[in-house]
N, C-alpha and C positions, 0 to 999 in steps of 0.2 A: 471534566466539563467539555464538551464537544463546544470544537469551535467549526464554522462553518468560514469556504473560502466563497468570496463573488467575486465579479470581475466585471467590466465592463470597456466597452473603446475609448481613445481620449476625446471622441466628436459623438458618442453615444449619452442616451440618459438612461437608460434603463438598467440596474445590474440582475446578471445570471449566476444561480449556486453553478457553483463548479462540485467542489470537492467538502469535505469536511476531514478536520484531522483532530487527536483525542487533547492534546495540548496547544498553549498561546505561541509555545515556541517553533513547534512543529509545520503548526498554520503557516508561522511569518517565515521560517523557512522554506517552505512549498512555493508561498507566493511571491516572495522575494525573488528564488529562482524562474516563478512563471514568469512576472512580468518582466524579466531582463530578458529571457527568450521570446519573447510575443511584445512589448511594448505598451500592451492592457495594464489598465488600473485595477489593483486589488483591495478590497477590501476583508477582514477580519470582523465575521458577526459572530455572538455569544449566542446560546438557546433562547437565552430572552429577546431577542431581537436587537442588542446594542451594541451599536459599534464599536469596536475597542480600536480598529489601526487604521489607517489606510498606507499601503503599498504602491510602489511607485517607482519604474526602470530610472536610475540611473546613466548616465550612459558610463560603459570605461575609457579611461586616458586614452584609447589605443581610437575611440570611437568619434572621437574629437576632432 
């Protein structure tokens, strides 16, 4: 099942496909790593149009 990644700013409304990847797990690792590098909100859509995650920077101990 192709999962699709979006993204969008944290003061935007609007999301953009980014990427898509063949697995849920694949996705949330892609996006996981975007949004820590970039600060964008990601989300995980299925083919049907349904959200399944949203993703979301962290920050680490060191960022504190």
């Amino acid at each position: 099942m192709a999962i699709v990644i979006q993204s969008r700013g944290p003061n935007e409304q609007d999301w953009r496909n980014e990427v898509w990847r063949r697995s849920h797990f694949e996705a949330y690792t892609a996006a996981r790593t975007k949004a820590q590098l970039t600060g964008r909100i990601y989300r995980l859509v299925d083919q049907n149009g349904v959200i399944l995650e949203e993703v979301r920077c962290r920050p680490s101990r060191r960022d504190r």
